[in-house]
C-alpha positions as CSV (number, residue, x, y, z in Angstrom):
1,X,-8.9,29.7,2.5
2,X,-11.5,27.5,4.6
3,X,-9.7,25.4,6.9
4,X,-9.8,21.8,5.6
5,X,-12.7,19.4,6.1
6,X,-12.8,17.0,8.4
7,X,-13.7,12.8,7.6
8,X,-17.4,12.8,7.6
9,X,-17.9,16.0,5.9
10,X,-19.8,16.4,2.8
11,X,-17.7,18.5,0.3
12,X,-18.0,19.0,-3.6
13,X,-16.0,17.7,-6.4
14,X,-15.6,17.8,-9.8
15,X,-16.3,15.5,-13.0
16,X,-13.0,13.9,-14.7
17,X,-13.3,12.6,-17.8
18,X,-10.4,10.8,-19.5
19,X,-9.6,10.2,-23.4
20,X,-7.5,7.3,-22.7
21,X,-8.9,5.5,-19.8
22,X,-12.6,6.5,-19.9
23,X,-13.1,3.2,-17.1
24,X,-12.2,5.8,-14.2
25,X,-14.6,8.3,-15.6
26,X,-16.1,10.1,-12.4
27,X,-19.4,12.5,-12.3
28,X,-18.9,15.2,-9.6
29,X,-21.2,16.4,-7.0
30,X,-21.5,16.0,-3.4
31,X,-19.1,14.1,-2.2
32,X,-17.7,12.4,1.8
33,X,-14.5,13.0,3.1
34,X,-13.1,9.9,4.4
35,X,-9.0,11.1,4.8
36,X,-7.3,14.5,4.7
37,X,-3.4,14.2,4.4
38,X,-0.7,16.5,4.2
39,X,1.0,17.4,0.8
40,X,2.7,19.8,-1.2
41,X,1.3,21.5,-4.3
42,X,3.2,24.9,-6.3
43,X,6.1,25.0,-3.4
44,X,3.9,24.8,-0.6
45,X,2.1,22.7,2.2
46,X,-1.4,22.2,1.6
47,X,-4.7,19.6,2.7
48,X,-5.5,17.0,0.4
49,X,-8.5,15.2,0.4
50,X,-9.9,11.7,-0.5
51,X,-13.5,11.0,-0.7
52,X,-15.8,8.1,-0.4
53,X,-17.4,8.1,-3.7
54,X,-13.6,8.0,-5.6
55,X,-11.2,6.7,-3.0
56,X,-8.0,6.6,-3.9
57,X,-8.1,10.0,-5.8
58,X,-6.3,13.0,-3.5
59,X,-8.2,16.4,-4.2
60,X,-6.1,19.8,-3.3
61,X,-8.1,21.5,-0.9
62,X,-6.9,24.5,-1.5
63,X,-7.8,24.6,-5.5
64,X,-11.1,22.6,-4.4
65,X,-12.2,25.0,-1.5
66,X,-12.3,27.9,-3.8
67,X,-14.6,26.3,-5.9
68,X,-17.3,24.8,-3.4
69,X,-19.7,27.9,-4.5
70,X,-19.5,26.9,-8.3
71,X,-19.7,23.2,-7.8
72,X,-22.6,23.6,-5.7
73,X,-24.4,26.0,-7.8
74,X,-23.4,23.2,-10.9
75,X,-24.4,20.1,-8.9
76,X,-26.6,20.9,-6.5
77,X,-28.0,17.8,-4.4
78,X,-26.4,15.0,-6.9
79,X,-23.9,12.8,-5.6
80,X,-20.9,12.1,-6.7
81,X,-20.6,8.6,-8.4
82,X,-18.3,6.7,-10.7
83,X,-19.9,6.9,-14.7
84,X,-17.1,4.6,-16.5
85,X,-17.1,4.5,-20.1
86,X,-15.7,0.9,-21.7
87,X,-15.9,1.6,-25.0
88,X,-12.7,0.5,-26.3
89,X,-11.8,3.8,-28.5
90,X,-11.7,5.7,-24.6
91,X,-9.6,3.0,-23.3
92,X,-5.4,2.2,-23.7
93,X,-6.1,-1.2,-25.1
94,X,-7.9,0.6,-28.3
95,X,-4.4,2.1,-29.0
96,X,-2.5,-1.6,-29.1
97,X,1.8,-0.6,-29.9
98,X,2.7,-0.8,-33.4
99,X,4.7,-4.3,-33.7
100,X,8.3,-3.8,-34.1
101,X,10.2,-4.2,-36.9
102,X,12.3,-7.3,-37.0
């Protein structure tokens, strides 16, 4: 595995797109490191990664680094960016909870 990136690094991510909060929808692409922290992912210590363009969100490294080829063959120069979709059917408020029975 690469060794991790550093802050200031330009790395590649991928899209997420979410059924029941479509508001943190998020295009992949090129992408800043800003923090790398320790973690633990299947039993093991690995890099974690947060980016600029979706801070907040921890990528694993090592699942990410073995996919820099593909993403970069799949995005190419695009950036990264944040593509939220409101519409209420791709968001939790468009699923209220059935009132209860009294």
């Amino acid at each position: 595995m690469p060794d991790a990136p550093r802050p200031g690094d330009v790395i590649y991510v991928d899209t997420d797109l979410y059924l029941s909060h479509g508001a943190d929808d998020f295009r992949g692409g090129k992408a800043t490191v800003t923090a790398v922290r320790p973690g633990r992912s299947k039993g093991g210590d690995v890099p974690f990664v947060e980016v600029a363009q979706n801070p907040g969100c921890l990528y694993n490294w090592e699942m990410l680094a073995a996919r820099q080829a593909e993403l970069a063959a799949q995005f190419g120069d695009a950036w990264a960016h944040p593509d939220p979709d409101l519409r209420p059917e791709f968001n939790d408020d468009a699923f209220p909870a059935e009132p209860s029975a009294s």
